[in-house]
C-alpha positions as CSV (number, residue, x, y, z in Angstrom):
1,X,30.0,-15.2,51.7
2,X,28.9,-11.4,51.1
3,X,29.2,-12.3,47.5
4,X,27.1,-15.4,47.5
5,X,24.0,-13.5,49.7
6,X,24.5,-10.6,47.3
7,X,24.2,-12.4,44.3
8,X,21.2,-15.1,45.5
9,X,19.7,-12.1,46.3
10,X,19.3,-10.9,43.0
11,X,18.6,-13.8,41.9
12,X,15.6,-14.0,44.4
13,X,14.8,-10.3,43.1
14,X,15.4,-11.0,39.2
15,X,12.3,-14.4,39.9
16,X,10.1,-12.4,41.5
17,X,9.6,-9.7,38.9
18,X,7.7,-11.2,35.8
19,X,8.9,-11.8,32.8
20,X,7.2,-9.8,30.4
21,X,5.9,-6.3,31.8
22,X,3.9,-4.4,29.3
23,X,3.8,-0.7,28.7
24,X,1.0,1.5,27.3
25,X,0.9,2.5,23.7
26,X,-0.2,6.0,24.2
27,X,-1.1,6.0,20.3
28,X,-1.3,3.4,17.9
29,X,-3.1,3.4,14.1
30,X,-5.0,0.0,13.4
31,X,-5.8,-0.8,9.5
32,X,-8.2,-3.5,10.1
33,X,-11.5,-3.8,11.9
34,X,-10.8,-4.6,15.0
35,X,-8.9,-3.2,18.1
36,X,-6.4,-6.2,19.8
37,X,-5.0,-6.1,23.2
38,X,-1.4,-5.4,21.7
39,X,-2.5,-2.2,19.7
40,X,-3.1,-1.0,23.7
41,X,-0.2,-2.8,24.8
42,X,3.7,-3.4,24.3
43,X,5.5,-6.3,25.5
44,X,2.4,-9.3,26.1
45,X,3.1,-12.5,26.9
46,X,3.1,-15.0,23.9
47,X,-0.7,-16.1,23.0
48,X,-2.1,-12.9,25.6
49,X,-2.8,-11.2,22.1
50,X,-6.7,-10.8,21.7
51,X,-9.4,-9.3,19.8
52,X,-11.0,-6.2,22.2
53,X,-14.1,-4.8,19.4
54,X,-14.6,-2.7,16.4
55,X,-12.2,-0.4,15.6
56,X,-13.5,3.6,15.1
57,X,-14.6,3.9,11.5
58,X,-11.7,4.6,8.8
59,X,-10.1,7.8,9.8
60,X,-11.7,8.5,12.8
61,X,-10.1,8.5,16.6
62,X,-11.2,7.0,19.8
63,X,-9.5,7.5,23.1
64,X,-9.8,5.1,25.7
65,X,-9.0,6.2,29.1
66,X,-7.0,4.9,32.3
67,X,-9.7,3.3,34.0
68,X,-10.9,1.5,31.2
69,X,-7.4,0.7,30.4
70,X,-6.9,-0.9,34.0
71,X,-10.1,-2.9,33.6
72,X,-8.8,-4.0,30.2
73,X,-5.4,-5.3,31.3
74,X,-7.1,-7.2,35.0
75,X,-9.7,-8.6,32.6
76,X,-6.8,-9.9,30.0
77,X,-4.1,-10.6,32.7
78,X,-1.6,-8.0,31.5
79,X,1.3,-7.3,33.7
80,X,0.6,-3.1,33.1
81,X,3.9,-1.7,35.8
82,X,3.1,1.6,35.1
83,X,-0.7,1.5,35.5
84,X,-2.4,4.6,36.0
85,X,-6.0,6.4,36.3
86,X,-4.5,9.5,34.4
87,X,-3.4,7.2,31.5
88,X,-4.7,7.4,27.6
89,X,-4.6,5.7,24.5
90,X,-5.5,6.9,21.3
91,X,-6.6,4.5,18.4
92,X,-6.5,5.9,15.4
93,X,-7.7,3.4,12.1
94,X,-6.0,4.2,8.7
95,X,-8.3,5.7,6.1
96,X,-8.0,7.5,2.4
97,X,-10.4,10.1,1.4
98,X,-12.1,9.8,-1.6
99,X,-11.7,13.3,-3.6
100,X,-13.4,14.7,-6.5
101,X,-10.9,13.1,-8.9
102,X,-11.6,9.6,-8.1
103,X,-15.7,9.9,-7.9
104,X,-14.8,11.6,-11.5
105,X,-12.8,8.9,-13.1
106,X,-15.1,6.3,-11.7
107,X,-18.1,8.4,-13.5
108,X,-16.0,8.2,-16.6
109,X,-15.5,4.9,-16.7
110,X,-19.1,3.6,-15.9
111,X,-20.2,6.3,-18.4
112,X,-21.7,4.1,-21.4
113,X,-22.6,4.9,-24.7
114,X,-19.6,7.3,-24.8
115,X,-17.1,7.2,-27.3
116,X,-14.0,9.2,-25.4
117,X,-15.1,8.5,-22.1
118,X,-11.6,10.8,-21.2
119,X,-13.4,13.6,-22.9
120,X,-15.9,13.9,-20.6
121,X,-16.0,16.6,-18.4
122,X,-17.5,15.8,-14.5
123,X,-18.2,18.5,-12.3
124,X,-19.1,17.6,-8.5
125,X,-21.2,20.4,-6.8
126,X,-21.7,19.9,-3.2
127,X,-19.1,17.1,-2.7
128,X,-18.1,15.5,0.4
129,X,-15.2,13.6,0.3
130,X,-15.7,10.2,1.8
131,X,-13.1,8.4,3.8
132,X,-12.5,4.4,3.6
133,X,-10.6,1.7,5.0
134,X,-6.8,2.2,3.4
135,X,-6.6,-1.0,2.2
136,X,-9.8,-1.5,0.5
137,X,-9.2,-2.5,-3.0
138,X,-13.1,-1.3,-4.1
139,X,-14.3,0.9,-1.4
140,X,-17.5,1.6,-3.1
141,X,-20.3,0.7,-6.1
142,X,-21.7,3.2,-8.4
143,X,-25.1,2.5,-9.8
144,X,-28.0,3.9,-11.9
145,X,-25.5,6.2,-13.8
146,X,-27.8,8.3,-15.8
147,X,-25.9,10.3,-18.2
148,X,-27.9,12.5,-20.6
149,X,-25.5,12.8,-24.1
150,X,-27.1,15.9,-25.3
151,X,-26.7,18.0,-21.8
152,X,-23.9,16.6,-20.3
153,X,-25.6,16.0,-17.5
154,X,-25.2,12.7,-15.7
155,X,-26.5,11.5,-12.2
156,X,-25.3,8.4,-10.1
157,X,-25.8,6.6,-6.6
158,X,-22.6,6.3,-4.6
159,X,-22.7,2.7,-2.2
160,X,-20.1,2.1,0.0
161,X,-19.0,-1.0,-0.3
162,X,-18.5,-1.8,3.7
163,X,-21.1,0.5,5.2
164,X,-20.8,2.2,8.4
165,X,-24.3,1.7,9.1
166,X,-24.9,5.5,9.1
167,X,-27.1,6.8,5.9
168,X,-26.1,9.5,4.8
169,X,-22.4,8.6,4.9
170,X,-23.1,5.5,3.4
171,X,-24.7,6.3,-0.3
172,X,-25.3,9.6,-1.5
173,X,-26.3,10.7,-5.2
174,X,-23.8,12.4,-7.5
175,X,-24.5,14.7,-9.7
C-alpha cells in the first residue's frame, strides 16, 4: 500500500508540472531580421515560436532585460521556471565588415574603359569599414564611378543595398 501512495503520488507530482519549461538564452546571435521568441527562449512548446521585432542592425548588440523578459514570456504564454528581475539576454545579429579590399575590387571591376582593370591601383583615404547582414549576397551598389585615366584618380557613391535608415551609414562617397 506504501508503494502504491508513493508512486500515485508521483504521478500526481510528475501532471502537475508542465511539460515543457523553458529556460533563458542568456545570449543568442540572430542572422535574419527579426528577433523570435525562441532566440530568448529554450524549450517552447510546439507552434509558441513567434516573431518579437527587428533585430539590432548587422553586428550590433541589444540587451533586453528581466522585466522585459517577464513581460515577454506572460504576454507569449511561456512557462519561464527560473524567471527573474535580475535576468539578461543579449541578441547579437551576425554581420561581415566590409574592408578596404572589397570596396577596392568592387572599384576595379566597375572601373570602365580600363584595359587591366587588375592593374589598377585604389587607395581608400578616410575609410570606414561598413558592416552588413552575413548572409547578404550584394550588400551594397556602387554608382557614378568617375575614374579619370590620366590621374588615376576615380570617385564613386557607395549604397547599401538594405539601408539602416541612418545617412551617413548608408551611402558615402569613395575616393
Amino acid at each position: 500500500m506504501k508503494h502504491y501512495v508513493a508512486s500515485m503520488l508521483a504521478v500526481a507530482l510528475a501532471a502537475a508540472q508542465p511539460a515543457f519549461a523553458a529556460t533563458l538564452r542568456p545570449a543568442t546571435v540572430v542572422v535574419s531580421d527579426t528577433v523570435r521568441l525562441s532566440d530568448l527562449f529554450i524549450g517552447l512548446e510546439p507552434g509558441q515560436d513567434r516573431v518579437l521585432g527587428v533585430a539590432p542592425a548587422p553586428g550590433k548588440t541589444i540587451q533586453v532585460g528581466g522585466r522585459q523578459l517577464i513581460a515577454i514570456a506572460d504576454q507569449y504564454g511561456v512557462d519561464w521556471t527560473d524567471q527573474s528581475s535580475a535576468a539578461l539576454a543579449r541578441i547579437t545579429r551576425a554581420g561581415r565588415v566590409l574592408d578596404k579590399v572589397f570596396f577596392a575590387d568592387l572599384v576595379r571591376r566597375s572601373v570602365s574603359g580600363a584595359a587591366d582593370n587588375d592593374s589598377i591601383v585604389v587607395e581608400l583615404d578616410d575609410f570606414v569599414p561598413m558592416t552588413v547582414a552575413a548572409d547578404d549576397a550584394a550588400p551594397v551598389v556602387l554608382s557614378d564611378v568617375n575614374w579619370d585615366q590620366k590621374s588615376g584618380r576615380f570617385t564613386a557613391t557607395v549604397y547599401r543595398a538594405h539601408p539602416l535608415g541612418e545617412g551617413d551609414l548608408d551611402t558615402f562617397l569613395l575616393r
